[in-house]
N, C-alpha and C positions, 0 to 999 in steps of 0.2 A: 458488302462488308457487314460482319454482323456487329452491334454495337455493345458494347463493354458494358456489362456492369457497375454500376459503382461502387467502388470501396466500401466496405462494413468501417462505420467509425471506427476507433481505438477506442475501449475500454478507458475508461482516466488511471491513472499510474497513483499508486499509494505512496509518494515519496516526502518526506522530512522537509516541510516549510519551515518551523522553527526549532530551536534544540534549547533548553537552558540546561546546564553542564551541574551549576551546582544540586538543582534540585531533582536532575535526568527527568524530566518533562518532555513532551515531543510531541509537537501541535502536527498533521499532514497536513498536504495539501487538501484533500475534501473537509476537511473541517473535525476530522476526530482528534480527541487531546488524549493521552493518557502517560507513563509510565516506558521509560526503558532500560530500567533497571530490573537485572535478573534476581529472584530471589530462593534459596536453596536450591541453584543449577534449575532452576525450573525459564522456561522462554519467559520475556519481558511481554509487558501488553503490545506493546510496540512489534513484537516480532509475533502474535498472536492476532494482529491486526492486518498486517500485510499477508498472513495463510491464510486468510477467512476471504482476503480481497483480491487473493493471486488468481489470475484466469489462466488456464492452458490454450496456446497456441492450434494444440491439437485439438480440442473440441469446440468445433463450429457451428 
């Protein structure tokens, strides 16, 4: 038998550890804090933070 490779870890996930509502704050989980409130239709930092941290599936 030949023996398996081991799993490539998972990348960490950029997901919403804290939210405060009135002031749209957004701490993640790795530790970045910023904004996610949109301002003149332009993307929040929040949502400019998870494009800069999104991996593809497809490039290995």
């Amino acid at each position: 038998m030949i023996p398996r490779r081991p799993a490539a870890p998972e990348p960490p996930k950029h997901v919403i550890a804290e939210y405060r509502h009135r002031t749209q704050t957004v701490t993640c989980v790795c530790g970045w804090q910023g904004s996610s409130a949109q301002v003149d239709s332009r993307p929040s930092e929040w949502s400019g933070h998870v494009a800069a941290n999104r991996t593809s599936s497809t490039h290995r």
